[in-house]
mmCIF file of the C-alpha atoms, coordinates in Angstrom:
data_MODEL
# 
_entry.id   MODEL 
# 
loop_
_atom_site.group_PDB 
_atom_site.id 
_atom_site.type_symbol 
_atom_site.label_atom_id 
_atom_site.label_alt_id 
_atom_site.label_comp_id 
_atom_site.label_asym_id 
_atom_site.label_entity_id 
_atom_site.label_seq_id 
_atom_site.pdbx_PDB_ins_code 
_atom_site.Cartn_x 
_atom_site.Cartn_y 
_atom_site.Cartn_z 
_atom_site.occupancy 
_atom_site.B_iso_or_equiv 
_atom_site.pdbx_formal_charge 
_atom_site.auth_seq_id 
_atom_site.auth_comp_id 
_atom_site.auth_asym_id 
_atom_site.auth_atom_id 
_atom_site.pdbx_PDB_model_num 
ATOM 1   C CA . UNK A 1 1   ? -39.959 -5.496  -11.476 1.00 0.00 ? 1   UNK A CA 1 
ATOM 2   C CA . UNK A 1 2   ? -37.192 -3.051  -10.040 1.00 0.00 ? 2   UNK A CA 1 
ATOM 3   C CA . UNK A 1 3   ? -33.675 -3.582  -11.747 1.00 0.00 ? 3   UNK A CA 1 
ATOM 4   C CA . UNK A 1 4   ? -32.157 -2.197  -8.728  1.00 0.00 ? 4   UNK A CA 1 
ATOM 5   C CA . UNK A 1 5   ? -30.241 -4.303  -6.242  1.00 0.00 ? 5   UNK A CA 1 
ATOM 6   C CA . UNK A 1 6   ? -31.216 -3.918  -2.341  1.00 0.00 ? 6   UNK A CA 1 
ATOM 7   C CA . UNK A 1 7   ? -28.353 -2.816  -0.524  1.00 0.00 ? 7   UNK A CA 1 
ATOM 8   C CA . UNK A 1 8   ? -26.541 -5.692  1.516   1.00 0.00 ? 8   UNK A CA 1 
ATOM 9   C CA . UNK A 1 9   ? -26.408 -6.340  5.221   1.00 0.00 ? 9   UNK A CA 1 
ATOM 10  C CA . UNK A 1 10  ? -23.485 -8.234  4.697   1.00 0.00 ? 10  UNK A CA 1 
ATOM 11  C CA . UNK A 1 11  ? -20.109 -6.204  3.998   1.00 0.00 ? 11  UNK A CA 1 
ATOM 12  C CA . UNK A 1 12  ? -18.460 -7.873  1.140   1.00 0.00 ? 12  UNK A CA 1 
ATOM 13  C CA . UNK A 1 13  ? -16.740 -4.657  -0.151  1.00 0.00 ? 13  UNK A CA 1 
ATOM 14  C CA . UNK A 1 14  ? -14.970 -4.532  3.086   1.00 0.00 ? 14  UNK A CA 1 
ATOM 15  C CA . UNK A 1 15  ? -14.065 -8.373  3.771   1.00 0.00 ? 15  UNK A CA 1 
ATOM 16  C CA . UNK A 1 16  ? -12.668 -8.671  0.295   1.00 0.00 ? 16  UNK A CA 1 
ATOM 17  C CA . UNK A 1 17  ? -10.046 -5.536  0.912   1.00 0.00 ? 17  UNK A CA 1 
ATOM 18  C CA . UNK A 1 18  ? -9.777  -7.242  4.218   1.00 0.00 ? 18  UNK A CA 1 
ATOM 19  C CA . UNK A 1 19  ? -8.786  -10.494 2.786   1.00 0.00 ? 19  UNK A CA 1 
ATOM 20  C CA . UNK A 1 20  ? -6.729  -9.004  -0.457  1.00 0.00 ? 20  UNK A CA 1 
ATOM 21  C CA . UNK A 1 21  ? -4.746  -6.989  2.256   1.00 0.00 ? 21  UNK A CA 1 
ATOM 22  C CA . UNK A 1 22  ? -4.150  -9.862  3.612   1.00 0.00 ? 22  UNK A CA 1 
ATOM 23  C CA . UNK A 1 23  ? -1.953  -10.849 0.628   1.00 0.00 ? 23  UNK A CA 1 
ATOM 24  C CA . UNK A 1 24  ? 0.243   -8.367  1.211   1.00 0.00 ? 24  UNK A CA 1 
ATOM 25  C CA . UNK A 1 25  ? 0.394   -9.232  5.210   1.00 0.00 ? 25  UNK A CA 1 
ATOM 26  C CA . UNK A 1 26  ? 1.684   -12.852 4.039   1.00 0.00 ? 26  UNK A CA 1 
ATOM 27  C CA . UNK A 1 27  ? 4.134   -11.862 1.119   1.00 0.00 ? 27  UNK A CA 1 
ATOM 28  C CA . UNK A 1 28  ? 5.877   -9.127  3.555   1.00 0.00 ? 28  UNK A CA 1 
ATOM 29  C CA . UNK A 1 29  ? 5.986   -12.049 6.554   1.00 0.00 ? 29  UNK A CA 1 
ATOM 30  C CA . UNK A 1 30  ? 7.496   -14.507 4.337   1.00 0.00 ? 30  UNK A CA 1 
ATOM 31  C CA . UNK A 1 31  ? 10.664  -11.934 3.630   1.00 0.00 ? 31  UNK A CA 1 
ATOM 32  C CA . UNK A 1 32  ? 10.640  -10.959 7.012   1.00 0.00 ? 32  UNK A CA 1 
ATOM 33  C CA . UNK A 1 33  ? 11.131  -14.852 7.376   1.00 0.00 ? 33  UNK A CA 1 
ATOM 34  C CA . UNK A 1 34  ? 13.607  -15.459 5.227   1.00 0.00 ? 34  UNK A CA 1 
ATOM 35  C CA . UNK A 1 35  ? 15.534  -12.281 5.479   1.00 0.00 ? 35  UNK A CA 1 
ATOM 36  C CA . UNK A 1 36  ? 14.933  -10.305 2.242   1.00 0.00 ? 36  UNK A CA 1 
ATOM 37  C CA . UNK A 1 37  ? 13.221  -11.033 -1.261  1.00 0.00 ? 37  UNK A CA 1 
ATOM 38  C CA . UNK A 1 38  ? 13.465  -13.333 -3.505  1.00 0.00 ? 38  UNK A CA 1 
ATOM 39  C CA . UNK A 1 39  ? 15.160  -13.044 -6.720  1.00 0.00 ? 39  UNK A CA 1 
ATOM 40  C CA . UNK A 1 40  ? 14.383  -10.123 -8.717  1.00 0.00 ? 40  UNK A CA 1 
ATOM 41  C CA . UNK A 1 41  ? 11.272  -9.793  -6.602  1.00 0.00 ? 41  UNK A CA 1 
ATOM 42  C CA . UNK A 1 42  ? 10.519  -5.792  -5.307  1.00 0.00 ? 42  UNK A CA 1 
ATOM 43  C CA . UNK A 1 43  ? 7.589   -4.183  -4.039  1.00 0.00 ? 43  UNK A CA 1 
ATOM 44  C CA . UNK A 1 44  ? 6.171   -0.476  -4.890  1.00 0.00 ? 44  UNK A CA 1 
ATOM 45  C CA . UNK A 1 45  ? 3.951   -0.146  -2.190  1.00 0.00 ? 45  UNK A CA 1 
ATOM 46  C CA . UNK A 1 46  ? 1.821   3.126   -1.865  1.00 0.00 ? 46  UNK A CA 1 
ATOM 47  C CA . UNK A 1 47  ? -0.448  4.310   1.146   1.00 0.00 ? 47  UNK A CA 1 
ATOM 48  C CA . UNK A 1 48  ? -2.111  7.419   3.010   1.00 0.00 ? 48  UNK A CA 1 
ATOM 49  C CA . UNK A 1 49  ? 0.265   9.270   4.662   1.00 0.00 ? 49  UNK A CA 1 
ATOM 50  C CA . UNK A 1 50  ? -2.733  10.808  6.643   1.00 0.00 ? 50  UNK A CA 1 
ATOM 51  C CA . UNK A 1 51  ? -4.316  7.554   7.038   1.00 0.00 ? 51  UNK A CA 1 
ATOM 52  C CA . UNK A 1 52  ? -4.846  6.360   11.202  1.00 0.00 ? 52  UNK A CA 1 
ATOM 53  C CA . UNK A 1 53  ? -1.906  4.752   12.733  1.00 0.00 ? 53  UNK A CA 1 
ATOM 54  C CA . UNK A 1 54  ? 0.632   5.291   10.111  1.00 0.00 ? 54  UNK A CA 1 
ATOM 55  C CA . UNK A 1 55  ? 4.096   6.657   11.734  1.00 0.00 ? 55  UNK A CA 1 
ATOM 56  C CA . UNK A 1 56  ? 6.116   8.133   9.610   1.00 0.00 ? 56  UNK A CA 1 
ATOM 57  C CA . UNK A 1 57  ? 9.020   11.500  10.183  1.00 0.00 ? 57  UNK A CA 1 
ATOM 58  C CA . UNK A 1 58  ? 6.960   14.724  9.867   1.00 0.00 ? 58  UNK A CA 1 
ATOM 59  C CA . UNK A 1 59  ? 9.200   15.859  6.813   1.00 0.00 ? 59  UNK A CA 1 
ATOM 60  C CA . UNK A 1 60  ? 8.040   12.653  4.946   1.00 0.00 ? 60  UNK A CA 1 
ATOM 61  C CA . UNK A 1 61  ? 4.174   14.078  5.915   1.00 0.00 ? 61  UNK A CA 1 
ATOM 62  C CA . UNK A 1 62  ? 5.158   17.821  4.466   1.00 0.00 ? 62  UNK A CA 1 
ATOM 63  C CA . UNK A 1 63  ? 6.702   16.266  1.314   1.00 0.00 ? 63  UNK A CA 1 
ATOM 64  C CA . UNK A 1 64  ? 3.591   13.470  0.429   1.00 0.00 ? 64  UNK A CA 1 
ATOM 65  C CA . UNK A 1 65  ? 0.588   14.787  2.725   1.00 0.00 ? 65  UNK A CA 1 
ATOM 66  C CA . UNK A 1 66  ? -1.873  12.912  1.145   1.00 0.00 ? 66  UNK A CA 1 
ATOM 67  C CA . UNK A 1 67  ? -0.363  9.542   -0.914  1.00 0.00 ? 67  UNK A CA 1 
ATOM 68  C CA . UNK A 1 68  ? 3.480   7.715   -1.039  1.00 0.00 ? 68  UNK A CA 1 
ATOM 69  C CA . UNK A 1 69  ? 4.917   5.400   -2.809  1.00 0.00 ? 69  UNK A CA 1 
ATOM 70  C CA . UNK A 1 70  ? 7.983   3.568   -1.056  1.00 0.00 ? 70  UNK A CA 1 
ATOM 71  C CA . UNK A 1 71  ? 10.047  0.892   -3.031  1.00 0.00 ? 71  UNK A CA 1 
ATOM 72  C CA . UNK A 1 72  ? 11.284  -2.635  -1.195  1.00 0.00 ? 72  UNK A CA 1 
ATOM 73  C CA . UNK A 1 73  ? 14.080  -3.727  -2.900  1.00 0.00 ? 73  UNK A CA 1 
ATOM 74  C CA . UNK A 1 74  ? 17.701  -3.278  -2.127  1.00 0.00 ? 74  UNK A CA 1 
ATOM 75  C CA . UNK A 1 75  ? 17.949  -0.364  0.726   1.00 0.00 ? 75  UNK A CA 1 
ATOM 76  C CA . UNK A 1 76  ? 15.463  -1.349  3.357   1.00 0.00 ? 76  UNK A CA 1 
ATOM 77  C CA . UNK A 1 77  ? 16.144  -3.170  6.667   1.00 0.00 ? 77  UNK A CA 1 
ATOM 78  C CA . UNK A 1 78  ? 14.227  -4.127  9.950   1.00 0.00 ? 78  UNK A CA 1 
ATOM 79  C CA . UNK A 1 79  ? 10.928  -4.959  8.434   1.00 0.00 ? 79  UNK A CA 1 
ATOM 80  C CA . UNK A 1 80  ? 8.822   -6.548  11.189  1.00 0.00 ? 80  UNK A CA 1 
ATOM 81  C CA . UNK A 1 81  ? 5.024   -7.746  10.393  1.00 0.00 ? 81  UNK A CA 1 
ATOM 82  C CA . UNK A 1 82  ? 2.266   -7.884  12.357  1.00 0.00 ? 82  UNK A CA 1 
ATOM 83  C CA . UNK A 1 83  ? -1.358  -8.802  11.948  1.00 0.00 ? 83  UNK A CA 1 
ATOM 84  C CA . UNK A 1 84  ? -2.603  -5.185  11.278  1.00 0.00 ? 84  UNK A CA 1 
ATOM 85  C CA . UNK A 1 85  ? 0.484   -3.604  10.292  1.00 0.00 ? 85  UNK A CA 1 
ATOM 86  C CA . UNK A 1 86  ? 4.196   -3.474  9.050   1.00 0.00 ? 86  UNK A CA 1 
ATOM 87  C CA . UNK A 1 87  ? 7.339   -1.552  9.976   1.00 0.00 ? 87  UNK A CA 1 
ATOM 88  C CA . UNK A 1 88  ? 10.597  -0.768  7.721   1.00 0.00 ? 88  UNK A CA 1 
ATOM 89  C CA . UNK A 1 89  ? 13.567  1.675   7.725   1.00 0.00 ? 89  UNK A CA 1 
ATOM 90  C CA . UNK A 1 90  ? 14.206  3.496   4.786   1.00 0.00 ? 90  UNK A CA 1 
ATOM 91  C CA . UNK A 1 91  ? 16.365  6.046   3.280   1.00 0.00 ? 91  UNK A CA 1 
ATOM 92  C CA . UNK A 1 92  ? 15.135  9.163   1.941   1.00 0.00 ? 92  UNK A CA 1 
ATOM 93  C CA . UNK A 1 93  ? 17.587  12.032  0.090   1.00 0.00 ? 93  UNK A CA 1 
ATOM 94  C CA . UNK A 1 94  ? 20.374  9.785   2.442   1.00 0.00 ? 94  UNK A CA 1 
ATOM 95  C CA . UNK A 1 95  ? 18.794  10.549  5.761   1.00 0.00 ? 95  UNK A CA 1 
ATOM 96  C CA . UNK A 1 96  ? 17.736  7.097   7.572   1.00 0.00 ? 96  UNK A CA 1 
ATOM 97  C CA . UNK A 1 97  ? 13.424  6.915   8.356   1.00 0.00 ? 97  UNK A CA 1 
ATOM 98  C CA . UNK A 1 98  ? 11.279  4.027   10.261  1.00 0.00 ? 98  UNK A CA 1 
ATOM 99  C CA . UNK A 1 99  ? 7.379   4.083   8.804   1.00 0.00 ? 99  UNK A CA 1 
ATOM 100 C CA . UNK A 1 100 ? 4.928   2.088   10.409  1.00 0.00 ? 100 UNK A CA 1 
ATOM 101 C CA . UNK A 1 101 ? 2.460   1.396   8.068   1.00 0.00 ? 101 UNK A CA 1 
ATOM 102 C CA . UNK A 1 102 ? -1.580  -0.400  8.856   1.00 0.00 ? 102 UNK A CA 1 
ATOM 103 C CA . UNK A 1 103 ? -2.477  -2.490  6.075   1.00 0.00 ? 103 UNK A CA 1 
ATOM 104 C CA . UNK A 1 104 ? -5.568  -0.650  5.973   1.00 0.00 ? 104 UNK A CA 1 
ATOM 105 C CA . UNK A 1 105 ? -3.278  2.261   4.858   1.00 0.00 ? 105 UNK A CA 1 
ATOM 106 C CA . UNK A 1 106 ? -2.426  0.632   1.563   1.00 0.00 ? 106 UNK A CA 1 
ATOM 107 C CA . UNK A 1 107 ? -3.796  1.776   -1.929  1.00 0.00 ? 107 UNK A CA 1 
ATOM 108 C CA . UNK A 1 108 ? -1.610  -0.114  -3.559  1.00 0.00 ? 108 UNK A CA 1 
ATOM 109 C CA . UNK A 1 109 ? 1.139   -3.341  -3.896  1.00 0.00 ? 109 UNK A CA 1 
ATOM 110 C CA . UNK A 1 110 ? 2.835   -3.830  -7.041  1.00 0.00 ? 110 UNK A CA 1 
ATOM 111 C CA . UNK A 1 111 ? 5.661   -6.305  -7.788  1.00 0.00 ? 111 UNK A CA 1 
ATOM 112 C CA . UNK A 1 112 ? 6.588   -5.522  -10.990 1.00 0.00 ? 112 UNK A CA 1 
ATOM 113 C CA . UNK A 1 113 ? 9.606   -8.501  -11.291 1.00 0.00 ? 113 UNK A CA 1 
ATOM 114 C CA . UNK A 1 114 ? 6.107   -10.739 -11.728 1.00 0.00 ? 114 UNK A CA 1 
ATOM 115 C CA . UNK A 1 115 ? 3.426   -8.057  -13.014 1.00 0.00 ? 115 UNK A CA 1 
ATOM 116 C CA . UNK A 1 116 ? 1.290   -8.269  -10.073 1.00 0.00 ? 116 UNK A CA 1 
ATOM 117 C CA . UNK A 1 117 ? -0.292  -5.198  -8.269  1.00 0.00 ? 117 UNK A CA 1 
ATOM 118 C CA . UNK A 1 118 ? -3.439  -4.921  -6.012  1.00 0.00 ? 118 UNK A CA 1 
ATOM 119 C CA . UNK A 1 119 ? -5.061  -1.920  -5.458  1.00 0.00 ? 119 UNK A CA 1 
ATOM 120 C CA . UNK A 1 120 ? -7.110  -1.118  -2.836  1.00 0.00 ? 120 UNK A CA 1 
ATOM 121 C CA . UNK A 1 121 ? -9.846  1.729   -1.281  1.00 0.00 ? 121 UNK A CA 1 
ATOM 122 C CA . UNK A 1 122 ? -8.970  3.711   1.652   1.00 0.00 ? 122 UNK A CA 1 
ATOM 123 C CA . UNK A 1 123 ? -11.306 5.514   4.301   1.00 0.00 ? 123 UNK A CA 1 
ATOM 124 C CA . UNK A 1 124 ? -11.624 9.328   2.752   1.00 0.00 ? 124 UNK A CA 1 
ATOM 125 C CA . UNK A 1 125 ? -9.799  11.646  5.453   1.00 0.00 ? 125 UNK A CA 1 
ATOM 126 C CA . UNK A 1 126 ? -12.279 14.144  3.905   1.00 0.00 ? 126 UNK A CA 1 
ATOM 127 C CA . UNK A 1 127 ? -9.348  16.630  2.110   1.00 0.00 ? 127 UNK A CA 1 
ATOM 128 C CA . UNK A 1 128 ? -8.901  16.376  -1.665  1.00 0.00 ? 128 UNK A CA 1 
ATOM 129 C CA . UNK A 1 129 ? -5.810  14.756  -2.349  1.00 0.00 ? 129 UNK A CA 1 
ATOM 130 C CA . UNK A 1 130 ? -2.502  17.529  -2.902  1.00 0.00 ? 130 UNK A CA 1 
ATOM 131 C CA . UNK A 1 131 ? -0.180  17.565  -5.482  1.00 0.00 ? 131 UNK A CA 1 
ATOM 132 C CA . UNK A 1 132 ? 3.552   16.192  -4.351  1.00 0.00 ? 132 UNK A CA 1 
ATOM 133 C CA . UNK A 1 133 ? 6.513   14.587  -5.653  1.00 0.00 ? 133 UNK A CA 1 
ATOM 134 C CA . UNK A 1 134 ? 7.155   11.206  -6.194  1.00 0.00 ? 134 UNK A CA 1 
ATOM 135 C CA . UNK A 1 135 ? 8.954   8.944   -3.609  1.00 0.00 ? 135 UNK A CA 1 
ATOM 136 C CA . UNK A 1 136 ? 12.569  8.714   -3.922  1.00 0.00 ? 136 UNK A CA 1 
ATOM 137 C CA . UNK A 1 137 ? 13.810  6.011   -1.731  1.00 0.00 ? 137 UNK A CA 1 
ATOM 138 C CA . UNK A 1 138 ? 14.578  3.525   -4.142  1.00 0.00 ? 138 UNK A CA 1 
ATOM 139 C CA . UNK A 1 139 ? 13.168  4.524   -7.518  1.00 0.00 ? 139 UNK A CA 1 
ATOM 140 C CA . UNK A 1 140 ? 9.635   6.100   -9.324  1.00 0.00 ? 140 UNK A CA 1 
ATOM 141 C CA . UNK A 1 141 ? 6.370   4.116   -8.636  1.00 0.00 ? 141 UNK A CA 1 
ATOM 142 C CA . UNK A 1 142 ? 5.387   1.678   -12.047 1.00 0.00 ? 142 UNK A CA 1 
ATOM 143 C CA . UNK A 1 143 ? 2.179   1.809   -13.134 1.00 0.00 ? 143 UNK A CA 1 
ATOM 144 C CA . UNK A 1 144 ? 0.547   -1.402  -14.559 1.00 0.00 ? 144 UNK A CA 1 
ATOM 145 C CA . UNK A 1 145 ? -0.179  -1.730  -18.175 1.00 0.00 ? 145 UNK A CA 1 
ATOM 146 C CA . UNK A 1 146 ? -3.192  -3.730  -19.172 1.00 0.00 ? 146 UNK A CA 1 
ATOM 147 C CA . UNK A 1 147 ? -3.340  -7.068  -20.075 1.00 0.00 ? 147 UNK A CA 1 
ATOM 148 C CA . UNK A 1 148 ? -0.920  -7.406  -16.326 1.00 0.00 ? 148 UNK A CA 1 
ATOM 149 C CA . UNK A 1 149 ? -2.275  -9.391  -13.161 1.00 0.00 ? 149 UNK A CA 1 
ATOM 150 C CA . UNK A 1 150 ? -4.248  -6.252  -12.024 1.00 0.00 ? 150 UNK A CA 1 
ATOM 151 C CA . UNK A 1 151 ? -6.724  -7.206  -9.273  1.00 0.00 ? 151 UNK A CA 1 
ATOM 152 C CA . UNK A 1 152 ? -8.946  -3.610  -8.593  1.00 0.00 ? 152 UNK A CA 1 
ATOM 153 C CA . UNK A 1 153 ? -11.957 -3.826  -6.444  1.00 0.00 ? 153 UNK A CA 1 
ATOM 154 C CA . UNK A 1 154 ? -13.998 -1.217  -6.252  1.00 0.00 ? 154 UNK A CA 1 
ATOM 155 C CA . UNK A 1 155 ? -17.417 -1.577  -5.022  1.00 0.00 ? 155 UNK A CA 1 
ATOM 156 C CA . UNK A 1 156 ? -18.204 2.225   -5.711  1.00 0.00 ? 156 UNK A CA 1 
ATOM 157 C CA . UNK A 1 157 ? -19.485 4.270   -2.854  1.00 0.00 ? 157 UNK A CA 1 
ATOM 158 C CA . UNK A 1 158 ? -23.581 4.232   -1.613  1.00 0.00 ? 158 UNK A CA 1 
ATOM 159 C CA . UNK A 1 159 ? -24.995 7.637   -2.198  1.00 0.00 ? 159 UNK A CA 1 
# 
C-alpha cells in the first residue's frame, strides 16, 4: 500500500487563504464602519509590494521592492474596503501616500493589542526577495512569540 496521498482536484490550500483573507476583509470593514479602531486595537499588516494590483508611490516600491509592513493605528485616514481590496493614506518620513492594497497581496495581519496574526502565501513574482528597511509609518513590524493566536497555513508547494 502507497503512503503517499493523491494530489486533490479540489483546491483547499487556496479556499482556506481565500476564506482567512477574508478575516481581514471584515475586521478592516468594521473600522471603516465605525470610523477607526477599537480600543488599543492596531494592525501590522505586511504585503508584496510587487504583488498584481497593489498601488502604491514608486519611492515606497524603491525603498521595500519585494515585502512592507504598514502599521494601522493612530496616523491613517480614508480607509475604504472593498471585496478584493483595501485603500488607506499614510505617512511616510512626513510625506502623505494612498496604497491600494488586494487582499491577495497580504502575507501577513497581526494585532498585537490581542496577540492575533495570520499569515498567509503569496503567488511567487519569480525574484528572490531583496533586502530593505523596515516600514516607518507608524512603528517596527512585531513578530509573534509562540504560545500567541498564530494561525499559519501552509500547504507546501507540489513539485
Amino acid at each position: 500500500m502507497s503512503e503517499t496521498l493523491p494530489d486533490s482536484l479540489i483546491p483547499y490550500d487556496e479556499i482556506v487563504q481565500e476564506a482567512l483573507r477574508a478575516v481581514v476583509g471584515r475586521v478592516l470593514g468594521e473600522v471603516e464602519r465605525s470610523g477607526g479602531l477599537p480600543g488599543g486595537h492596531h494592525f501590522y499588516i505586511t504585503f508584496k509590494t510587487q504583488a498584481p494590483g497593489v498601488e502604491i508611490p514608486r519611492s515606497l516600491i524603491e525603498r521595500f521592492p519585494d515585502d512592507m509592513t504598514i502599521v494601522l493605528q493612530n496616523k491613517f485616514w480614508d480607509l475604504k474596503v472593498g471585496p478584493k481590496a483595501f485603500e488607506v493614506s499614510l505617512t511616510f518620513n512626513q510625506i502623505a501616500s494612498h496604497l491600494v492594497i488586494p487582499f491577495a497581496a497580504i502575507s501577513a495581519f497581526v494585532d498585537p493589542a490581542v496577540n492575533f496574526a495570520l499569515q498567509f502565501q503569496v503567488q511567487d513574482q519569480g525574484d528572490d526577495p531583496q533586502h530593505h528597511e523596515a516600514a516607518e509609518n507608524d512603528g517596527p513590524a512585531v513578530v509573534a512569540e509562540d504560545g500567541s493566536n498564530v494561525v499559519t497555513v501552509d500547504f507546501g508547494k507540489k513539485k
